[in-house]
LOKOLDREN-727980 format. One record per residue: residue in one letter; x, y, z of N, C-alpha, C, O, CB in turn. Coordinates in steps of 0.1 Angstrom, whole numbers, plus 2048, in hexadecimal, padded with zeros to 3 digits. Glycine has a CB too. Layout:
<recs>
AXYZXYZXYZXYZXYZ ...
</recs>
This chain:
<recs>
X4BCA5C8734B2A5C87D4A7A668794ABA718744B8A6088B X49AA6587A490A6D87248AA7588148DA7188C484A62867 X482A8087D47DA8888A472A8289046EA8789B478A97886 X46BA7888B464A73893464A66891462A60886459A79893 X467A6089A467A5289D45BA4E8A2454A558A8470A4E8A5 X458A3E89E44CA398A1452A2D8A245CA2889D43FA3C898 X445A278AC448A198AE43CA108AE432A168AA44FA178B9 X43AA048B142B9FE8B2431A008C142EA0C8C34269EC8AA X4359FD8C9430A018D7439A0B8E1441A098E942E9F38DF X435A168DC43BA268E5439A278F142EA258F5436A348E0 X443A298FB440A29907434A2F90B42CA36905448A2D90C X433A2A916424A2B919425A3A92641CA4192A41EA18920 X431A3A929436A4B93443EA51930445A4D92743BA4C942 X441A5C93744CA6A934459A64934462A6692B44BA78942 X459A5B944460A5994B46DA4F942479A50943459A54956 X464A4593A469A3F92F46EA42925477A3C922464A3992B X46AA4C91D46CA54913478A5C915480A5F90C461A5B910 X47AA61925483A6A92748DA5F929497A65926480A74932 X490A5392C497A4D9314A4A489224B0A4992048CA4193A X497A4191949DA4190A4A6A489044B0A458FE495A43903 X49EA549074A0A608FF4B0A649074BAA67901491A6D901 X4B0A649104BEA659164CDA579124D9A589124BAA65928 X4C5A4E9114D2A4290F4D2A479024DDA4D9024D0A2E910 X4CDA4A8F64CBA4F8EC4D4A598E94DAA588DE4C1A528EC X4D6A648F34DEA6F8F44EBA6E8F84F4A768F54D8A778FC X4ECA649004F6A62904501A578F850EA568F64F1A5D911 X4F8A508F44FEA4B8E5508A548DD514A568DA4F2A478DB X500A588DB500A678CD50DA708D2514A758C94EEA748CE X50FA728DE518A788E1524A738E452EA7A8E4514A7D8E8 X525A648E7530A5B8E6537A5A8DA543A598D852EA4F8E9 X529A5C8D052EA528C553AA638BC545A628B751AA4A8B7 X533A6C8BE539A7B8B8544A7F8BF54DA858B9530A878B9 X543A7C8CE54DA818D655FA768CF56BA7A8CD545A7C8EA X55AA6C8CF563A608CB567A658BC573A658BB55BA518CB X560A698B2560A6A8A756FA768A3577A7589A552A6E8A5 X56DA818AD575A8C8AB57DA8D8B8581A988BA56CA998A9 X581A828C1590A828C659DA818C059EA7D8B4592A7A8CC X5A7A838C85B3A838BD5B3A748BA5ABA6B8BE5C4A8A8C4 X5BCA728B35BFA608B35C7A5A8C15CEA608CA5CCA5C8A4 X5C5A518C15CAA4B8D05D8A478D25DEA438DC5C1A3D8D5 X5DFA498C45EDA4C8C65F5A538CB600A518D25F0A4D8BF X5ECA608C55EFA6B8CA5EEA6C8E05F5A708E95E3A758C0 X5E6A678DF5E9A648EE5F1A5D8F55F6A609005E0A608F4 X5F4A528EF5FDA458F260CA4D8F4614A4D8FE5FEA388E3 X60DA538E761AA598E5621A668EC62DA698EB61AA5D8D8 X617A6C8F5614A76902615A7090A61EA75911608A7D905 X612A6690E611A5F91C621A59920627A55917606A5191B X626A5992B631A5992E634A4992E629A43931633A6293A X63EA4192C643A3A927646A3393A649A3994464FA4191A X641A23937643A1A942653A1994165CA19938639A0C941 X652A1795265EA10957667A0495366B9FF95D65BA0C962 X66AA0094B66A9F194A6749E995467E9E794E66E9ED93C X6759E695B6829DE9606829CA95E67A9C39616849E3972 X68D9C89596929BA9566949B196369B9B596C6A19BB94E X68B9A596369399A96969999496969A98C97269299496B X6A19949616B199095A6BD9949636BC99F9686B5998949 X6C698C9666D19909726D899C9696D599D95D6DD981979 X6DD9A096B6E69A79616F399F9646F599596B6E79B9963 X6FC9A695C70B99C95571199896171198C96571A9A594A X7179A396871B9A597371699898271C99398C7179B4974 X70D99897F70498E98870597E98470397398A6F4993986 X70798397870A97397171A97097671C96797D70797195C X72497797373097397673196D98573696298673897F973 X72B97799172D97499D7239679A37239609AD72C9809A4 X71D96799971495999D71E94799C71993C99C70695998F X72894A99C73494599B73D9429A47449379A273894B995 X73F9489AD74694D9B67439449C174E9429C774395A9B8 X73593C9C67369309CB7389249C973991B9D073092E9CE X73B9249B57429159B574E9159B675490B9B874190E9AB X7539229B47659229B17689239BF7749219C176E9319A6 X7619269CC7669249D67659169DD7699149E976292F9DB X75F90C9D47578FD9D87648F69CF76B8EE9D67428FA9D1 X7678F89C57768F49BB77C8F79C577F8EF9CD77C8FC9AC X77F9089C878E9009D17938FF9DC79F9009E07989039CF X7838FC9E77818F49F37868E49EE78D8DC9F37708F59F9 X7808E29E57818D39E278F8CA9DD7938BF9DE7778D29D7 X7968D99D77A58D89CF7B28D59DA7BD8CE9D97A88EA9C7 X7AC8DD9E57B68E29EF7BB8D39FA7C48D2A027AD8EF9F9 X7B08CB9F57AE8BE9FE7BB8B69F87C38AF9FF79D8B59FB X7BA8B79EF7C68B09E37D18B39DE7DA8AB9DC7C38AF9D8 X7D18C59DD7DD8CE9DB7DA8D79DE7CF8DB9DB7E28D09D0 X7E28DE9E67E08F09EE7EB8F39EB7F38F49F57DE8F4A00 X7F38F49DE7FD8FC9D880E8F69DD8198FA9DC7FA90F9DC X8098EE9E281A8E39E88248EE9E58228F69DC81F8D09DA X8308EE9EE83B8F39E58388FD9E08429039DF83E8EB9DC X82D9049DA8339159D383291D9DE82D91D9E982991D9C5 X83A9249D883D9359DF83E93F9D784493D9CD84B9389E6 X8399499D983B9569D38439639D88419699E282F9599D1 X84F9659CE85996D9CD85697D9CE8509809C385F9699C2 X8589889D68539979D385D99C9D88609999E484599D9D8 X8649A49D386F9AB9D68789A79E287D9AE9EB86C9B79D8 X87A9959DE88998E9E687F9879F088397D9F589699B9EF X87298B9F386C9849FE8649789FC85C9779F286498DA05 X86696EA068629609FB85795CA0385A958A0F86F9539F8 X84695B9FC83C95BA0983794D9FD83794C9F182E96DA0F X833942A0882D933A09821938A0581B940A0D82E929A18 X81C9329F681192D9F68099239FA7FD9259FB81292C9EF X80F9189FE80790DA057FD915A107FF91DA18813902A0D X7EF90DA0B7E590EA157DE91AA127D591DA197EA90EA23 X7E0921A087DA929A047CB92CA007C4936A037DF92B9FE X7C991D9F47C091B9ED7B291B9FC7A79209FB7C490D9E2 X7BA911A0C7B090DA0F7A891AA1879D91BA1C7B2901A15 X7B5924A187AE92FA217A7938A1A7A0941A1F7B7938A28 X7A8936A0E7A3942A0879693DA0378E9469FF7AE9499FD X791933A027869299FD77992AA0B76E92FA0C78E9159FD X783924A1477B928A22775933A24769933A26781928A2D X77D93DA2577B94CA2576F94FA1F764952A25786955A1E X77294CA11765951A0775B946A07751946A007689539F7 X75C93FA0F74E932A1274393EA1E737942A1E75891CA1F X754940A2A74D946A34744954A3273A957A3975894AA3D X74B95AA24747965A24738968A1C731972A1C75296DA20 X73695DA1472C95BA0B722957A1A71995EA1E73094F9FE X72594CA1F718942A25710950A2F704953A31721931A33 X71C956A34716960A4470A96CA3B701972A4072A96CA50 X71096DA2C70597AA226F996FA236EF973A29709980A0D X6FA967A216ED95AA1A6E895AA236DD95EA226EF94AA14 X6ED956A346E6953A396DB963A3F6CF964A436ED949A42 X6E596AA3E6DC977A496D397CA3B6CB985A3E6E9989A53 X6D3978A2E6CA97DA246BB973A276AF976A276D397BA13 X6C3964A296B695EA2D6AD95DA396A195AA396B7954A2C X6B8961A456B1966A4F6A5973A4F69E977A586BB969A57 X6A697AA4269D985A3F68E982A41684987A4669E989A31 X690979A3C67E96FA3467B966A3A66F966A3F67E966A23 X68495AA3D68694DA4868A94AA5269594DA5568A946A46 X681943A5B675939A5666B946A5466E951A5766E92CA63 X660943A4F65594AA4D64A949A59640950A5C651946A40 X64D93FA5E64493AA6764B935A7365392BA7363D930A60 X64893BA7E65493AA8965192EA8F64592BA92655945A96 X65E926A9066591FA9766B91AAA667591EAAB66A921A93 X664910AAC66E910AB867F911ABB685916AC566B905ABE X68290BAB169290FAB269791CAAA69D925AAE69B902AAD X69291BA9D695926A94691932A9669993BA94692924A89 X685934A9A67D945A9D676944A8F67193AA8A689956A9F X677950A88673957A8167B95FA7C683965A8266B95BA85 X678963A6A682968A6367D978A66671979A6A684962A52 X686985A6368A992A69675994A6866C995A7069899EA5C X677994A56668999A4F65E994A5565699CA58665996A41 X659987A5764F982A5B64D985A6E64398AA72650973A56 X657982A7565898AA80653997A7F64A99BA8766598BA84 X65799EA766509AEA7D6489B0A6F6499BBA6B65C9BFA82 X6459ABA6B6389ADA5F62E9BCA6162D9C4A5762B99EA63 X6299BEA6A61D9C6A6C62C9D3A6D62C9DBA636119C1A7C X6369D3A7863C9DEA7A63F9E0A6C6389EAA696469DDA84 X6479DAA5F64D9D9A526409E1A4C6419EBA456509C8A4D X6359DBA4F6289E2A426279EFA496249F9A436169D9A40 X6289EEA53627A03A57630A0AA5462DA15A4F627A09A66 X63DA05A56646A0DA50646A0FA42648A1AA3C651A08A53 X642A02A3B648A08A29638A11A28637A1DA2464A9F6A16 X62EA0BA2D624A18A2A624A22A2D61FA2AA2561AA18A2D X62CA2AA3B62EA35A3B637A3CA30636A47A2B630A37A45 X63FA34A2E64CA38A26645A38A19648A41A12659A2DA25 X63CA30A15638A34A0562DA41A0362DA4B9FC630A269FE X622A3CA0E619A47A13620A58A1661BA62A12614A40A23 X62AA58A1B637A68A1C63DA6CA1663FA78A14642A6AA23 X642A61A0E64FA63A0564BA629F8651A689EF65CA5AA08 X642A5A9F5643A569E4635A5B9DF635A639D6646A459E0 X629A569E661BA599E6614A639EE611A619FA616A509E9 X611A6D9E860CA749F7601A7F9EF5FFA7D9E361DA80A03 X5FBA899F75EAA8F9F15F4A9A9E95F2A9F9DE5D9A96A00 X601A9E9F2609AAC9EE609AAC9E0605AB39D6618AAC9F5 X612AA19E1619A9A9D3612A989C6617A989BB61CA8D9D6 X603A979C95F7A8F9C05F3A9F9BA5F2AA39AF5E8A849CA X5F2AA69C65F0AB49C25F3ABA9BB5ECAC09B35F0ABA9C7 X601ABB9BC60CAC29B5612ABB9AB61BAC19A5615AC79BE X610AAF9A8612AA799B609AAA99460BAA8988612A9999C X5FBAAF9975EFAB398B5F0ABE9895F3AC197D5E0AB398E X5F0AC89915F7AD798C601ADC983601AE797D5FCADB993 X60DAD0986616AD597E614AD096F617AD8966622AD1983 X60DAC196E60EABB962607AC395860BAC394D609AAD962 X5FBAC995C5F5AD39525EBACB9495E7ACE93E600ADB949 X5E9AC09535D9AB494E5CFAC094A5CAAC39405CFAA895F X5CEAC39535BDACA9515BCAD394A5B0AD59465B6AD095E X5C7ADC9445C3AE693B5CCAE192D5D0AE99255C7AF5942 X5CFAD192D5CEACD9215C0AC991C5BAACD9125D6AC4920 X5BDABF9255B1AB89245A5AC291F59DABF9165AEAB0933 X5A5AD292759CAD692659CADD917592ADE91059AADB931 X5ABAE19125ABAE59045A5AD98FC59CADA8F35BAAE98FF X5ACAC99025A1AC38F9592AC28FB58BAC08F15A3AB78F9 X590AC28FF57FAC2902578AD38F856DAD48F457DAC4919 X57EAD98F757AAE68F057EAE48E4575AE98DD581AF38F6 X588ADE8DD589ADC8D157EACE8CB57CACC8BF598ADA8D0 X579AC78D7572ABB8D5560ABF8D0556ABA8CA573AB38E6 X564ACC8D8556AD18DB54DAD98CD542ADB8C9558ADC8E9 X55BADC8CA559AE48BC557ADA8B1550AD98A7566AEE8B8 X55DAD58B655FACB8A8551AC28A654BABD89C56EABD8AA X54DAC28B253FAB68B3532ABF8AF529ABB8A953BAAF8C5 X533ACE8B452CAD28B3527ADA8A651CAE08A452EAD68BC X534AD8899536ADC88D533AD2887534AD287B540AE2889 X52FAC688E52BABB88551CAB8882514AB688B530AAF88B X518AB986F510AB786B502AB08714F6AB2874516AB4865 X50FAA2872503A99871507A94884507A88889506A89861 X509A9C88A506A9F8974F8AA489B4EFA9E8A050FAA989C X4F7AB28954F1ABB88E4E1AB18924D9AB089C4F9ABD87D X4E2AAB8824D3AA58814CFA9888D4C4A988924D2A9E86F X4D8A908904D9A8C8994D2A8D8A84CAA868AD4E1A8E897 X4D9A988AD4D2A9E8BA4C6AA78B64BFAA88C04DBAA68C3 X4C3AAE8AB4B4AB48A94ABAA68A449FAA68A54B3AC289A X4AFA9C89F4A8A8E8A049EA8C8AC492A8B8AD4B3A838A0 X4A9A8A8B64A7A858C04A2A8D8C7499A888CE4B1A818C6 X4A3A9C8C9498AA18D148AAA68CC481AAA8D349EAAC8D7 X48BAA38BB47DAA48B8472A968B7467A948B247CAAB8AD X47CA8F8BD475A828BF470A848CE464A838D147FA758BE X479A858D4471A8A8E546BA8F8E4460A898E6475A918EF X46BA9A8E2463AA58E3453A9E8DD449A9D8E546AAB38D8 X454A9A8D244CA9C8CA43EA8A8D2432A878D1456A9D8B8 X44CA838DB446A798E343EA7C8ED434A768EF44DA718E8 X445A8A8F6443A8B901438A948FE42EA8F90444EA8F90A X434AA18F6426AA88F941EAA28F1416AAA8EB425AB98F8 X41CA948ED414A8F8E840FA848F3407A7B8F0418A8B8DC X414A84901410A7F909405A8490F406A90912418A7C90F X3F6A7E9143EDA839193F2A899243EEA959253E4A7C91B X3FCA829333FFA8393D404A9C93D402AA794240DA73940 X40CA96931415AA693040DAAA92F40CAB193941FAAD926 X401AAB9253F8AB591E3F1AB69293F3AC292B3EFAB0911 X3EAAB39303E2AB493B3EFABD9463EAAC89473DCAA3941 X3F7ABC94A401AC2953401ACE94E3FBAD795440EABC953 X40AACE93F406ADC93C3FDAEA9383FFAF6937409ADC937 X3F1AE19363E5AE79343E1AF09423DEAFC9433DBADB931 X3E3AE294F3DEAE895F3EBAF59603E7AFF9653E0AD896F X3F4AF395C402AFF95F3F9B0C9573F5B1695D416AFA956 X3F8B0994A3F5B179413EAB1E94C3EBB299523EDB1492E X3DFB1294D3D2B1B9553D6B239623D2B2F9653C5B0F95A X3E0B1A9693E4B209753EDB2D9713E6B369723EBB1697D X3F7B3196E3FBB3B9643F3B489613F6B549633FBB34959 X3E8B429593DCB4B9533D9B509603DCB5C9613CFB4294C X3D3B4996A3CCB4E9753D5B5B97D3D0B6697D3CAB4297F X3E2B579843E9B5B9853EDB679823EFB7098A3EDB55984 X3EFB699743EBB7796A3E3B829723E5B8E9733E0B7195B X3D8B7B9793CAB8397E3C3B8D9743C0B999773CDB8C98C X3C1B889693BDB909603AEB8D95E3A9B8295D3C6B8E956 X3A7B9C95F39AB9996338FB95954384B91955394BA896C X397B96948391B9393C392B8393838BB7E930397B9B931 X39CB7D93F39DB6D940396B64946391B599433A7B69945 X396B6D95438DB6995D37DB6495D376B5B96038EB73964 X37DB7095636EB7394F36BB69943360B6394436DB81949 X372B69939370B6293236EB51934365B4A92F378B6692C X37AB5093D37DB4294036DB3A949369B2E94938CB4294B X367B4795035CB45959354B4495234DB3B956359B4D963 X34DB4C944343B4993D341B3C933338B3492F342B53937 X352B3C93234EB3292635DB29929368B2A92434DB3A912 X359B20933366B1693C366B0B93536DB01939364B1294D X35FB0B92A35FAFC91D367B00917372AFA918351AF7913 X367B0D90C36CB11904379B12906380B0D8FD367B19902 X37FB1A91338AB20918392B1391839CB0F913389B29925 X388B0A921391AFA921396AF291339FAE9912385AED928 X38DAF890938EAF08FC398AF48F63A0AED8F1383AF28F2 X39AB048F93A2B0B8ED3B3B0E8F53BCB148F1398B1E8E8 X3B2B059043BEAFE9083C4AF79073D0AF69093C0AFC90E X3BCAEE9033BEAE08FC3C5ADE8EE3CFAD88EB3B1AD98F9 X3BDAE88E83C1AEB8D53CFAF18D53D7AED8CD3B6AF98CC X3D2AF98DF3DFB028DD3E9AF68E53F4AF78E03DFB168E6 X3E9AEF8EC3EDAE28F13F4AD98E8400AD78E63E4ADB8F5 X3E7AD38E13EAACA8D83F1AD28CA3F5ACB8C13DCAC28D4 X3F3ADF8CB3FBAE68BD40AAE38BE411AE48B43FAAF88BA X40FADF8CE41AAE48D1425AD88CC431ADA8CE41AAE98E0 X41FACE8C742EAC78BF42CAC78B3434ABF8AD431AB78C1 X425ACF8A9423AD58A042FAE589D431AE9891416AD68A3 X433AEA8A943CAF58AC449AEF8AF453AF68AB437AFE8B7 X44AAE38B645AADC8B2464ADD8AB470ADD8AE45BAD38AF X45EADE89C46AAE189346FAED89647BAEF89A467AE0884 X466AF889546BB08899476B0889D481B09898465B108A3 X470B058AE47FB038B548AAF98B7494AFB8BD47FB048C0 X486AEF8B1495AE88AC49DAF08A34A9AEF8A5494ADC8A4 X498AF989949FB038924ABB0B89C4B6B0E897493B0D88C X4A7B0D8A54AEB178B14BAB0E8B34C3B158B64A2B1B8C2 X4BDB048B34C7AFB8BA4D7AFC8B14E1AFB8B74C0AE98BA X4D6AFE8A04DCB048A14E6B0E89F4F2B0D89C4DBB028A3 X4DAB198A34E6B238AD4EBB228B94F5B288BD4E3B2D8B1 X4E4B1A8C04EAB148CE4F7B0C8CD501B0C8D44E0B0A8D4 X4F4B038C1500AFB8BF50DB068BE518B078C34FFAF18B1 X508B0D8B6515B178B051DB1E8BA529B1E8BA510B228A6 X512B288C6518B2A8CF51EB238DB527B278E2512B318D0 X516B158DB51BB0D8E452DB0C8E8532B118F2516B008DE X535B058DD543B0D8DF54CB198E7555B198F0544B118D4 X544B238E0548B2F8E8544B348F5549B3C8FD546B388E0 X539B2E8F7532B3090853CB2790E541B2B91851EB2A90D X540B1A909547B14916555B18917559B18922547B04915 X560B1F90A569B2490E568B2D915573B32918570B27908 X55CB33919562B4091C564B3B92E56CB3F937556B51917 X559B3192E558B2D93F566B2193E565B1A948543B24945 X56DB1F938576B15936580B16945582B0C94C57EB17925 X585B2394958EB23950588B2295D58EB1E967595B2D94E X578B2595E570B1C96C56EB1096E56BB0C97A564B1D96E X56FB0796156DAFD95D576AF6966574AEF97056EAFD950 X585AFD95F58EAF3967594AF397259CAEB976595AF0962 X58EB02977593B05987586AFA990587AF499B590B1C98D X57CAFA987573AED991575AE098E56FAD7994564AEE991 X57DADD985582ACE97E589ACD989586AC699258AACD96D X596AD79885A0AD899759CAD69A45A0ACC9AA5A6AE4999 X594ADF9AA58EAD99B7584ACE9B757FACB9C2587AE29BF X580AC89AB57CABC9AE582AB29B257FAA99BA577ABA9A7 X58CAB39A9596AA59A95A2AA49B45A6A999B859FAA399A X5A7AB09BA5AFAB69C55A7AB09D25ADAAC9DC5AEAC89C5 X599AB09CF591AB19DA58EAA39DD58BA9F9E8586ABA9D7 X58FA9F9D358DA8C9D359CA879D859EA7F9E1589A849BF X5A8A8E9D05B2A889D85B3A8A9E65BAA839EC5BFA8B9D3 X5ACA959EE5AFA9A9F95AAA90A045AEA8EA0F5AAAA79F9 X59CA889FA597A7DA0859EA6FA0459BA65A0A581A7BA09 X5A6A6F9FB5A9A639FB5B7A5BA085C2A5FA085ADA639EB X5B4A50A125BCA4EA1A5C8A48A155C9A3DA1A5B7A48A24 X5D0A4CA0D5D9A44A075E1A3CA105E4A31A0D5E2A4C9FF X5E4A40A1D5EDA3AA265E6A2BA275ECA21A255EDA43A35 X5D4A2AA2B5CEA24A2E5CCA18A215C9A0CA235C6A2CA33 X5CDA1DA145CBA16A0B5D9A0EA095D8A02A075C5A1EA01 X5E3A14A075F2A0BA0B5F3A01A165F79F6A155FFA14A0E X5EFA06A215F0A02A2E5E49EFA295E99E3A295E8A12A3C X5DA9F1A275CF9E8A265D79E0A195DC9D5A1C5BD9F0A23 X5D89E4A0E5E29DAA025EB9D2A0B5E99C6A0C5EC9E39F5 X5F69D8A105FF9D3A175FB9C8A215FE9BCA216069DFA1D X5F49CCA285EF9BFA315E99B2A315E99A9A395E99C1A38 X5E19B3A1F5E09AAA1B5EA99FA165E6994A115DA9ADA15 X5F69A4A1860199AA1460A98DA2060F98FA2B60D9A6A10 X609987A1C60A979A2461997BA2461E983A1C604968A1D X621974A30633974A3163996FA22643974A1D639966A40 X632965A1A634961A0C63296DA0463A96F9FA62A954A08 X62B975A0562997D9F76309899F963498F9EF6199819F4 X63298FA0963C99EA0D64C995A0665399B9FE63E9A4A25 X64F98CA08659988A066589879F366098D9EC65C97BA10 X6519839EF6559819E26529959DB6559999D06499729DB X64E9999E164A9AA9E16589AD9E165C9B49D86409B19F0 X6629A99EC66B9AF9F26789A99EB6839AF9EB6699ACA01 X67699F9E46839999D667E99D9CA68899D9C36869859D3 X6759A19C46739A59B867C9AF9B86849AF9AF6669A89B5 X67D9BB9C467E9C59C36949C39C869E9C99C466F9CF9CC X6929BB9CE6A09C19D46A89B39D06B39B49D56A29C59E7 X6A59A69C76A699A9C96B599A9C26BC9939C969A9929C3 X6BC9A39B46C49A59B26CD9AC9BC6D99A89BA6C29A79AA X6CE9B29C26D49B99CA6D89B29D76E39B39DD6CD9C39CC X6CE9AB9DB6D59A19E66DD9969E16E89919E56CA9999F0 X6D49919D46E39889CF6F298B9CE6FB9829CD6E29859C3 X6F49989CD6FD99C9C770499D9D970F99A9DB6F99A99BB X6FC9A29E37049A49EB7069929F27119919F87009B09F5 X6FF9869F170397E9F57129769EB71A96F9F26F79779F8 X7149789DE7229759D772A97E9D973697A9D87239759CA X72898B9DD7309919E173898F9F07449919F272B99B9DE X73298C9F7736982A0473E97AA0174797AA0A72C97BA0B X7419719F97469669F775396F9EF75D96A9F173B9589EF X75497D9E67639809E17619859EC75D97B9F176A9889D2 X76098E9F6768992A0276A98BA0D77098FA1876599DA06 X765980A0A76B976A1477C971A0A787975A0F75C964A17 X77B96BA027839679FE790971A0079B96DA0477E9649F3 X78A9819FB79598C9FD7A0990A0E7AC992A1078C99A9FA X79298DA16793989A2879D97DA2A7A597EA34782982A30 X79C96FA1E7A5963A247B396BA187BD966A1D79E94DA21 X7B7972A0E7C2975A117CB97DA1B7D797AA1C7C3978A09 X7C7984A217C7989A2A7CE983A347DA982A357BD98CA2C X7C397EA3B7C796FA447D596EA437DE971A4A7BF960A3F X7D4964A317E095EA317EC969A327F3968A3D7E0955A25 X7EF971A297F6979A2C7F8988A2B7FB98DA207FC975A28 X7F5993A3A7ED99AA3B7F69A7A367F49AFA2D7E6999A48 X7FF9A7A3D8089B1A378049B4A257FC9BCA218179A9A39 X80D9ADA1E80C9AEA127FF9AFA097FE9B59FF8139A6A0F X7F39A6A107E49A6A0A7E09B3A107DD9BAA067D9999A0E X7DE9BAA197DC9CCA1B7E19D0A187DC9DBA197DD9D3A24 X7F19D3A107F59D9A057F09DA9F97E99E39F67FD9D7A02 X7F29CE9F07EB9CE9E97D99D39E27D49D69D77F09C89EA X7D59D09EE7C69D69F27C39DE9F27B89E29ED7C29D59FA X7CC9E59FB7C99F4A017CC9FD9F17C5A069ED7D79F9A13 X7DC9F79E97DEA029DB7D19FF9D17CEA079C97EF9FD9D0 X7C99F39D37C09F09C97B59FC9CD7B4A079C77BA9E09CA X7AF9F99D87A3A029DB7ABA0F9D67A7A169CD79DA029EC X7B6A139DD7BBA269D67B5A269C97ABA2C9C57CFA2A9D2 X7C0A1E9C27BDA219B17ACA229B27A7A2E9B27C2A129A4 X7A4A179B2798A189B278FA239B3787A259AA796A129B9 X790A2D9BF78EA329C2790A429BF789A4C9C078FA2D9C7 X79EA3F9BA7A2A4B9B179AA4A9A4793A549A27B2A4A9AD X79AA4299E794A4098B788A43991782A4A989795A2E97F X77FA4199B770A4199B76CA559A1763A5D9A2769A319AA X776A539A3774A649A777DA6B999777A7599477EA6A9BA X784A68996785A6C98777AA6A97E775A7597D78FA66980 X775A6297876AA6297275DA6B976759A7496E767A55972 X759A69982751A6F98974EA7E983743A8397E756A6F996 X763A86986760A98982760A9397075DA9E96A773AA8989 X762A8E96B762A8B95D753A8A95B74FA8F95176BA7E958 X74EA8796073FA8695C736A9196072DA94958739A7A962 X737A9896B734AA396B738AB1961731AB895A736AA4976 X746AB296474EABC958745ABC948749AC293F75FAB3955 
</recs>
């Protein structure tokens, strides 16, 4: 870029020149600022690592997904054979299998259908019904969006939290070491350097070659002069008000002739530039802090959850509301169907199925509280 630029048609005002001359500036400093950041790996590799979670059932979910046909086999088995004739032998006592298959089928039909249905009564109908009503969610919709908004708005999101998540993370007095190492580095750059003395001896050199300035500054010096009250100016200016006017003009028109001079001055400016801003660095970021503190302070987060949320139709809280819990209710509606099944041994024979039950859960219960101090230890 050369110190003086020309064009066949130069703006024709300040206002333009200044306008240029700023997108201009603002280039130049993108382009240097960009030049001497770290690499963006380096950021990637700082930045804390997303959540991922799978839509995939896990294993466990696959096995029990099962559990309504084997109880549909042997509803269907029981019609044909319910164990005729066997019995099972336990220390001399002789207990009838027959009819087993069909109580224990039922059971876990019963115990599956009553999870399914009160899981579907959550959501359905969506749209109330003269006989049916309306499912739990769509019934109280509005009450549902106040509640999880307060609950996210108190518990998970809040101005406290935002506050004291920036404080602790130590953003601002990373950022701001970067910005000081950014600052050096741009400002030790060469062809920065020629760059921005380019550009302002192009302004410069546009702007007091404008008649509008020259006339402005000319009326300032005279006013100035006057001001002075100096009675040899006065005087002079009164005898000879051609001259005085001329030889304002001449020292006028010298003054983008003196441009380079003080572009020379810039730098040492550059040089000290660096060190003037560390030293104000720790004001810097006590007002970086109440700025951004101060921005979280007006933000209505309640209001902004609250307004998302209500834009959701009974179709979309519900599909909101299985993304998040969709395995987990599956899991409790197959699981209905083995503790139904566990409920029709019972039934059939209660004595001995609450024994056996009752030693299962012990052990259980024992190994899970063993492991438990094993994992702490």
């Amino acid at each position: 870029m050369s110190g003086h630029e020309s064009t066949d048609s130069p703006p024709k005002t300040v206002g333009e020149v200044t306008w240029i001359t700023t997108s201009r500036l603002g280039a130049v400093l993108t382009k240097y600022v960009s030049r001497h950041l770290p690499p963006t790996s380096t950021a990637k590799q700082s930045a804390p690592k997303a959540i991922v979670t799978s839509s995939r059932p896990t294993a466990a979910l696959k096995y029990v997904k099962v559990v309504p046909w084997i109880l549909g086999l042997l509803f269907a088995v029981s019609f044909v054979w319910d164990l005729d004739g066997l019995t099972l032998v336990i220390g001399g006592t002789r207990i009838p299998l027959e009819g087993l298959l069909l109580v224990v089928s039922a059971s876990g039909f019963i115990g599956f259908g009553t999870n399914w249905l009160a899981i579907s009564m959550l959501f359905r109908p969506r749209q109330r019904r003269p006989l049916f009503g309306q499912g739990l969610i769509p019934a109280q919709r509005e009450h549902f969006v106040e509640r999880l908004t307060q609950a996210v708005s108190q518990k998970l999101i809040n101005e406290d939290m935002i506050r004291r998540r920036i404080k602790e993370s130590g953003s601002l007095s990373r950022y701001r070491n970067l910005a000081l190492t950014v600052t050096q580095d741009v400002c030790a750059d060469e062809d920065f350097r020629a760059e921005i003395k380019a550009l302002a001896s192009t302004y410069l050199h546009e702007t007091l070659s404008s008649d509008d300035v020259r006339t402005k500054i000319a009326e300032f010096a005279v006013e100035k002069l006057e001001e002075a009250n100096s009675l040899a100016i006065k005087a002079y200016r009164y005898f000879n008000k051609e001259a005085f006017r001329s030889r304002v003009d001449s020292l006028i028109k010298e003054l983008p002739r003196s441009v380079d001079f003080v572009l020379d001055e810039m730098d040492t400016v550059l040089d000290r530039l660096p060190s003037r801003i560390a030293q104000q660095s720790e004001d810097i970021e006590e007002w970086a802090s109440k700025l951004i503190l101060g921005f979280v302070g007006t933000l209505d987060i309640h209001g902004v959850i609250a307004t998302n949320l209500q834009r959701y139709d009974e179709m979309q809280l519900e599909l909101l509301i299985h993304s998040t819990t969709n395995e987990q209710l599956n899991y409790i509606k197959y699981l209905g169907g083995i503790l139904g099944m566990v409920g029709g041994l019972v039934i059939f024979e209660p004595i001995l199925a609450a024994a056996f039950l009752g030693t299962i859960i012990l052990v259980l219960v024992g190994l899970d509280s063993a492991l438990l101090r094993l994992r702490r230890s």
